[in-house]
N, C-alpha and C positions, 0 to 999 in steps of 0.2 A: 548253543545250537549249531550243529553243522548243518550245511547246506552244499548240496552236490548240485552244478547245473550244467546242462550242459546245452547245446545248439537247439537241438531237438527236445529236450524235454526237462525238467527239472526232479530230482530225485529230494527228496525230502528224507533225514534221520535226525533225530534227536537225539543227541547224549548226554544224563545227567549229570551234572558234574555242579561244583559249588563256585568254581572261579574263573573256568574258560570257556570262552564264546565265539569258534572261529567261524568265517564264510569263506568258502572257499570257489571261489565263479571266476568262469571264464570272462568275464567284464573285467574292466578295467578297475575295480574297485579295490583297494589297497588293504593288504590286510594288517590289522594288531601286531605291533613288534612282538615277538617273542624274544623273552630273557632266558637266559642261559647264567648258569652258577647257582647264586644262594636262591634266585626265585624257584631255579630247576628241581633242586632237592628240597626244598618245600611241597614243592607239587609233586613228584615222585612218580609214582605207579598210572596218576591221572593222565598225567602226558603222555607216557609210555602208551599208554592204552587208547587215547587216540591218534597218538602217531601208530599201533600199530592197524587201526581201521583204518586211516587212508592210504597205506603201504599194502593192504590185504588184497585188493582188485574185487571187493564183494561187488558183483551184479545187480544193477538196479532193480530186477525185481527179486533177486534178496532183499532186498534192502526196503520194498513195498510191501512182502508178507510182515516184519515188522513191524514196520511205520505208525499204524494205527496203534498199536497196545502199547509204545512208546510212547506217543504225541497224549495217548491219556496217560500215562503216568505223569508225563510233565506240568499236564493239565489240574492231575491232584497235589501232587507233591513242589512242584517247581515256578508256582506262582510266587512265593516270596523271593529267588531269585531274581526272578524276573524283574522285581521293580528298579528303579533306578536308585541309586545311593540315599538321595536326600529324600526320598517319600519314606525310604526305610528309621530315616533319621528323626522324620515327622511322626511317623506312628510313634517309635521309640520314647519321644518327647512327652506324647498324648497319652502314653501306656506311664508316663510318671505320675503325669498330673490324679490321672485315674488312681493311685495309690495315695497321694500326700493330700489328702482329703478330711475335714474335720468333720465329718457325717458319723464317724464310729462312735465319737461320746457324743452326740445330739442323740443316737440310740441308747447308749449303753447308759446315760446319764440318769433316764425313770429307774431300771432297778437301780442303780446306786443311790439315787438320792431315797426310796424305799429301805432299802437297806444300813444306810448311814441318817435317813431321817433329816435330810437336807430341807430347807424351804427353798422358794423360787431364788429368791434370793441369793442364796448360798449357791444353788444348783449355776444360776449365770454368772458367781462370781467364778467358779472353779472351770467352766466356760471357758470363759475371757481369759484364763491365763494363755489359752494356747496365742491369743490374740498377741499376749506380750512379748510374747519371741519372736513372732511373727514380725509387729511393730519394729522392734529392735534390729533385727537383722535385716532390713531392706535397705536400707544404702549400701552398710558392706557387702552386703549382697548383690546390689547392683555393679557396685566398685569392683567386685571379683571378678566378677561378669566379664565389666567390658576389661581389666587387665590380664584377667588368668582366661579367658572365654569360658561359655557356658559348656563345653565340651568336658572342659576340670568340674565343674562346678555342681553340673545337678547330677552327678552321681555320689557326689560327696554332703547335699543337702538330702536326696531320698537316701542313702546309708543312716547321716543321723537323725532324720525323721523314722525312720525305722527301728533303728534300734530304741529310740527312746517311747515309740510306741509299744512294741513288744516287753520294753521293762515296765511298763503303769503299775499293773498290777502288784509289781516288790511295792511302790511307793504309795498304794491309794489307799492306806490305812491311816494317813493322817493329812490333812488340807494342807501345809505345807509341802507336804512332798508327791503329794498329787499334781500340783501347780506347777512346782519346779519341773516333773515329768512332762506336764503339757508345752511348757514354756517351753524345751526342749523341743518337741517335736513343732513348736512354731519357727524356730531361730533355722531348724533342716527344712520343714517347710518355704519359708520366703524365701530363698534361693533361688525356686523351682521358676517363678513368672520369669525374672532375671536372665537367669539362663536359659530357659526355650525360647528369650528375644531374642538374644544375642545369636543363640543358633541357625534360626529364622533368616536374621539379616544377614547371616554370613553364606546358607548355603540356600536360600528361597528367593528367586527372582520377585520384581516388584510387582510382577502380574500377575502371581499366585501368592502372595503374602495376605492378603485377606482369608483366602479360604485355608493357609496351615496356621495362620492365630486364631482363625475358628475349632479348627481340627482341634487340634493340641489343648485350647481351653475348653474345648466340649469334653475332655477328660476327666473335667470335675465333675461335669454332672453325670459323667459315664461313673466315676467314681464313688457320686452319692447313690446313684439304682444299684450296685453292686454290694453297698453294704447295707441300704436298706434291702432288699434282698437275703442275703445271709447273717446281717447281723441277728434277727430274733429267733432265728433255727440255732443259733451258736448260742445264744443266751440262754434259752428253754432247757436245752438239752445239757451244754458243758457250761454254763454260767456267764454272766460279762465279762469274765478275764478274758474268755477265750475271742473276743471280739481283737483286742488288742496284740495277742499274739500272733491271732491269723496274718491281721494284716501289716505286722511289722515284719514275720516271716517273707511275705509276697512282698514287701518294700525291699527287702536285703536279695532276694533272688533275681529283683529285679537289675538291680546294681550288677551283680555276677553276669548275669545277661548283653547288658548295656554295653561292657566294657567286651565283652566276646564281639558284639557286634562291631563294634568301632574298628576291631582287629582285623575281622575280616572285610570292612571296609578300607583298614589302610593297605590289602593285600591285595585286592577284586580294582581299587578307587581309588590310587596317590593322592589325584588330586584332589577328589572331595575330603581325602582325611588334612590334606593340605588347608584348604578352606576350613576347616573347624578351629584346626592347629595354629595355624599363622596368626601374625598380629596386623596384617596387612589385607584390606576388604576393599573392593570396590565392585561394583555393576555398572552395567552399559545397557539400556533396553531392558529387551528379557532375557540373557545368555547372561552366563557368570563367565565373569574372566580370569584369568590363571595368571597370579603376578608374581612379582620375583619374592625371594625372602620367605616360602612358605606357604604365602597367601593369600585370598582372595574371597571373595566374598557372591553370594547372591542378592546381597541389600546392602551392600556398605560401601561410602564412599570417600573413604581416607583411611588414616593410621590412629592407630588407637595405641600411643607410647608411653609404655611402663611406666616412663622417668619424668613423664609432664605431667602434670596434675588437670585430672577432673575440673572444666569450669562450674562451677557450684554455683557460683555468684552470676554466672552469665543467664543459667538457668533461672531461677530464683527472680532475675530483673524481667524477666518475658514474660509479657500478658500473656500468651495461651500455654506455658508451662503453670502458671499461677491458676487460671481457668481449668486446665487439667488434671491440678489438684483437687479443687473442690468439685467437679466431677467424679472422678476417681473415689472420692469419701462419699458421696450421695451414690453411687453405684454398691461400692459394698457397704452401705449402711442396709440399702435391702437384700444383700444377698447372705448376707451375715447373721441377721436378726433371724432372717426366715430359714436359712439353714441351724442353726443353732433350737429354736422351739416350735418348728413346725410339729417334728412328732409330739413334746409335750401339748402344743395346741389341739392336734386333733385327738389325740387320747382324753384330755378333758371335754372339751365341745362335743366330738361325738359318741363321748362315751364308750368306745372300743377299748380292746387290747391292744398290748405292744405289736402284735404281730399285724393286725388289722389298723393299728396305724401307722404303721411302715410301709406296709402296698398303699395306703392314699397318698403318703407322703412323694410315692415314686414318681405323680403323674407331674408333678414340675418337673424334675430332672426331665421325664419322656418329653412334654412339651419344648425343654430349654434346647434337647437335643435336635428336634426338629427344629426350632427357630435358628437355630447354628448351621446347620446345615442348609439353609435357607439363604441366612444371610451372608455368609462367604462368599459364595459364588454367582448372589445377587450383585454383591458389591461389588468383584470384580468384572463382569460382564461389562457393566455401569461404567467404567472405571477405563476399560478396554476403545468401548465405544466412542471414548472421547469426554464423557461426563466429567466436569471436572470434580477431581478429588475429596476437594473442600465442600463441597456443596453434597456427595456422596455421604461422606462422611457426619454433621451434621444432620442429612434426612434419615442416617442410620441410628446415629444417637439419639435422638430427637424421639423415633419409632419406639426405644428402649425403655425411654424414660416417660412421656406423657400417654402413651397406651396403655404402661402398668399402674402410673397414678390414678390413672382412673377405673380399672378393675380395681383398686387399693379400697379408694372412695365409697365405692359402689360395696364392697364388702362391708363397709361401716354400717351400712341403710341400712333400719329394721327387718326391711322387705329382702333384702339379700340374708342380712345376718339369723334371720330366723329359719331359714334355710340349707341345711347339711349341702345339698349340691349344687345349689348356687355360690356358697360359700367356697368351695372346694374350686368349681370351674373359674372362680373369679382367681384364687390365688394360682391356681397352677396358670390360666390366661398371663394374668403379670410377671409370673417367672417366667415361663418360656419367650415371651417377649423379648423382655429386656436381655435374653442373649443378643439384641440386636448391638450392643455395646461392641461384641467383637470384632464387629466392622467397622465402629466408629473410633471408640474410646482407645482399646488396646490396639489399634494399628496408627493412631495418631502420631506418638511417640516415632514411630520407624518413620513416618514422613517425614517430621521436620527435621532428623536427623540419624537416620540407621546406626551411625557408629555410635552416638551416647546414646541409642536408645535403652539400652540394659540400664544405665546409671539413670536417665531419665526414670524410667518405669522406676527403678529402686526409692528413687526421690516420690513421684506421684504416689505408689503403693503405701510409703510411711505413714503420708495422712490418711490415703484409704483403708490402713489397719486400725486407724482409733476406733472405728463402729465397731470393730470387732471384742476392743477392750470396753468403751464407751458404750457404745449400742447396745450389745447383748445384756450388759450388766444393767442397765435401765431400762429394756422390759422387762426384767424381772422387780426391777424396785417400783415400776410403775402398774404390774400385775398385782404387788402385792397390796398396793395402795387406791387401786381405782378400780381390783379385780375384773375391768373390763381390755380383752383382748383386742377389740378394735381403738381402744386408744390408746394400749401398750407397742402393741405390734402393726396396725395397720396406718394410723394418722401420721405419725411419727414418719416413716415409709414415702410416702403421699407427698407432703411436704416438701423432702431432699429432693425428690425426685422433678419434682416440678422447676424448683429451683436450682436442679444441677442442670437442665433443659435449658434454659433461658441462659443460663453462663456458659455454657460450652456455644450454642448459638453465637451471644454479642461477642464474646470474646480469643476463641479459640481459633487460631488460624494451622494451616495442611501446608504451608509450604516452607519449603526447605529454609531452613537456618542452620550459617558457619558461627556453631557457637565458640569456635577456635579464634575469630576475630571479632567475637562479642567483648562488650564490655565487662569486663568479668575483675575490675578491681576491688579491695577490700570496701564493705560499707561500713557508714558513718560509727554505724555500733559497736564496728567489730572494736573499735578504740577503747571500748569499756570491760574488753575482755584480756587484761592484759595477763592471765593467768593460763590461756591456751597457748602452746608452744608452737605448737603443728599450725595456728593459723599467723601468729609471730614470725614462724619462720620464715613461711609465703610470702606474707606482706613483705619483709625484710628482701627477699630477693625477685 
C-alpha cells in the first residue's frame, strides 16, 4: 500500500502488487530498506512502476478520482496479501489436514463391500489397514519433524498420501493390495499431526497457539464434510474409483501449491522462512524472536540438534507424558470407530441411501467445527487473563470427554435408541464436543516442551493409532457377533472416554519440563535386548 501524507491532508492510493509495501510520510517513521541487485531483477517492472508513480507529481485529487475503484479492488483480490506470513502458513497447514482425511473409504467402502461382497468384518479389517501405516510411521515421523522441521515434512507426507490414494483403484482387486494401498496412504498421512506441531511452535506465539491447533485440526472435519459432500455425487455418477482419484489429484496440487507459497514467503518474509528453516526456536512473551544460525521460533525454546538424540527414555519416565498416552488412545478410540462406520451405521439404522446418509453423517463434522471454533479462542482468552494453563487445560479436556460419554450412554437407552433424531442429535452432540480436545490434549504437548513437541505428539499419536487398527476392527467383530450397534460402537466409546477423563485429570501436568536434563538413561529391560544396535550403541556412549 502506498501512502501519501502530508501536513494538511492525507492522500490515499493503493497499488497491487504481490511483495512491496512502502509508506511514505512526512513523520519520522522509517521506511523498509530497499535491496538493490538480485532482489531488484526479481522484482523488475514492479518497482519500476512505482518508482515511477512517486517520480510522476500525480495531484492529490488525481489520485482521489481513483482511490475508491482501487481500495475495492484490493478489497476483492488483495486480502490474502494482506495477511501476515504465519496465518498464511496456518491456513496452508489446515488446507492439509483437510486432504489427508480417512472419510473417502468410510464412503466408498458400502459400494465396495457390495461389490466385492465384504462382511462387517472384512469391510473393518481393510479399514484398519490405513490405521497400520498410520501406527507405524508416527515416531519417525515425529523424529523428522523435530530434525528435518515440519516445513520438509508435510509436503512430503500429503505427496505420498496422495499419490497412494489416487492409485487404490490399480490395487483394490485383491485384499492384499487394497491394504498395502491404504497402509501407504497412513504411513503419508501420520506425518501431517507432526509437522503442523512443529510448525505451530516455530512460527505461532504462545497466546495464539490454542486457536491455530484448533484451526489446523478443524481441517479434518472440514475434510470429512467435503468428501461426504462429493463423495456420493462422484460414486453415483463415475463410480468409487473416482472418489480416490479426486482426492489424490487435490492432495498433489496441494503440495505444488504449498512449496509456491513458502517461496514467496522466503521473498515477501526472510525471516518467517528463517523460523520454519532453522534449527534454532525460541519465544519471549508474545513476539517471536529472530536468532542467529537461521532461526527462531514462535513456541520454541531451545535447539533441537541433529547430532543428539531424542530423549525417548526421559519421555516415557513422565507421568503426564504416560497420562497423555492413554489419553491420546481414548480420544481416537472415538473419533476413529465413529468416522470409520458412521455412514455404515446410518445407512443400516435408518435405512436410507448412500447419498442420504452422507448429509447426516455431515452434522458431526458441522458441530466438531463449531466446537473448534469455540474452543481455541475460549482457551486462549482464559489463558490471557491470567487463568492458569493447567487448570484451562484439563477443564477443556475434561468438557471433551465426560459431555460425549454421556450423549454415548444416552444413545444406548431404548428411549434414545428407538429414536432416528435423538439418536442422530446425541451422536453429532459427542462429536462436536469433544473437539474440545484441541485445547486441552493436542496443545498439551507444546506446553511442557515446544521443541519435542513433534516427537512427543509422534510418541503419544502411536498409541493413539491402535483404535484405529484395534478399534475399527472390533466393531465390526462385535457387530457381527452381538448385531447390536450400541454395544459395538457406542459402550465401547463411553468407557475410554470416561476413563481418559479421570487420567489426564490425576495425572497430566502443563508445565514446562527440560527433558534435556531429564533422566533419560537406559532402562532395566533394555539389557535383554542385546540384539538392537542403535540402542547398544547409545548406551555405549
Amino acid at each position: 500500500m502506498l501512502t501519501l501524507r502530508t501536513n494538511s491532508s492525507t492522500t490515499t492510493r493503493t497499488l497491487s502488487h504481490k511483495r512491496l509495501s512502502y509508506v511514505v510520510s512526512s513523520q519520522k517513521t522509517p521506511l523498509p530498506p530497499l535491496r538493490v541487485g538480485t532482489e531488484s531483477s526479481k522484482l523488475g517492472d514492479k518497482k519500476a512502476f512505482i518508482s515511477g508513480q512517486l517520480t510522476t507529481g500525480h495531484r492529490n485529487d488525481d489520485l482521489s478520482q481513483t482511490g475508491t475503484s482501487q481500495s475495492s479492488s484490493v478489497s476483492e483480490q488483495g486480502w490474502w496479501s494482506a495477511l501476515e506470513s504465519r496465518y498464511k502458513i496456518v491456513i496452508a497447514c489446515a488446507f492439509s489436514f483437510v486432504i489427508c482425511n480417512m472419510v473417502n473409504m468410510s464412503v466408498a467402502i458400502i459400494p465396495m463391500a457390495m461389490d466385492f461382497g465384504w462382511s462387517p468384518s472384512v469391510s473393518g479389517f481393510v479399514q484398519s489397514a490405513f490405521f497400520s501405516g498410520y501406527m507405524l510411521f508416527q515416531l519417525p515421523g515425529g523424529i523428522f519433524s523435530s530434525k528435518l522441521g515440519g516445513r520438509r515434512m508435510l509436503p512430503l507426507g500429503v505427496g505420498l498420501c496422495s499419490l497412494a490414494t489416487a492409485g487404490l483403484p490399480l490395487l483394490a482387486t485383491t485384499i492384499p493390495g487394497l491394504c498395502i494401498s491404504r497402509a501407504a496412504v497412513g504411513l503419508g498421512a501420520a506425518v501431517a499431526p507432526s509437522a503442523a506441531t512443529d510448525i505451530i511452535a516455530r512460527v505461532v506465539p504462545a497466546n495464539e497457539r490454542s486457536r491455530a491447533v484448533a484451526f489446523v485440526f478443524s481441517g479434518l472435519h472440514l475434510g470429512s464434510m467435503l468428501c461426504l459432500l462429493v463423495a456420493p455425487t462422484l460414486i453415483s455418477s463415475l463410480g468409487w474409483e473416482a472418489v480416490f482419484v479426486s482426492f489424490g489429484v487435490l492432495g498433489l496440487a496441494w503440495c505444488l501449491w504449498f512449496e509456491g507459497l513458502l517461496k514467496d514467503i522466503e521473498l515477501a518474509d526472510p525471516e518467517m522462512a528463517a523460523l520454519l528453516a532453522g534449527r534454532m526456536r525460541s519465544v519471549k512473551g508474545k513476539g517471536v524472536e529472530s536468532l542467529d544460525e537461521g532461526g527462531g521460533s514462535g513456541g520454541h525454546g531451545g535447539i533441537i540438534d541433529a547430532d543428539k538424540p531424542i530423549p525417548w527414555r526421559a519421555f516415557l519416565r513422565n507421568t503426564s507424558v504416560q497420562a497423555l498416552m492413554y489419553t491420546h488412545f481414548c480420544n481416537n478410540w472415538l473419533h476413529y470407530t465413529m468416522l470409520a462406520w458412521l455412514p455404515t451405521y446410518f445407512t443400516d439404522t435408518l435405512s436410507v441411501d448412500l447419498l442420504h446418509a452422507s448429509q447426516t453423517a455431515l452434522l458431526p463434522p458441522l458441530a466438531a467445527i463449531a466446537a473448534s471454533a469455540a474452543a481455541g479462542p475460549l482457551a486462549d482468552v482464559l489463558v490471557s487473563n491470567g487463568v492458569a494453563v493447567g487448570l484451562v487445560r484439563k477443564v477443556s479436556q475434561c468438557t471433551a470427554f465426560l459431555v460425549p460419554s454421556a450423549f454415548l450412554l444416552a444413545a444406548c437407552t431404548p428411549y434414545v435408541a428407538n429414536s432416528s433424531t435423538l439418536t442422530v442429535g446425541c451422536i453429532t452432540l459427542a462429536l462436536g464436543v469433544s473437539s474440545f480436545s484441541l485445547a486441552g490434549l493436542y496443545c498439551t504437548h507444546q506446553d511442557m516442551s515446544p521443541k519435542y513437541a513433534p516427537a512427543m505428539l509422534g510418541l503419544t499419536n502411536t498409541v493413539g493409532s491402535i483404535p484405529g487398527v484395534l478399534g475399527v476392527t472390533t466393531v465390526g467383530l462385535f457387530l457381527d457377533y452381538t448385531e447390536s450397534w450400541e454395544l459395538a460402537l457406542f459402550a465401547p466409546s463411553a468407557f475410554f472416554l470416561v476413563t481418559g477423563a479421570v487420567v489426564y485429570t490425576l495425572f497430566c501436568r502443563n508445565e514446562s519440563v527440560d527433558f534435556d536434563e531429564s533422566n533419560n538413561s537406559p532402562f532395566a529391560w533394555e539389557k535383554l535386548l542385546p540384539r538392537l544396535p542403535s540402542w547398544n550403541r547409545e548406551n555405549q556412549g
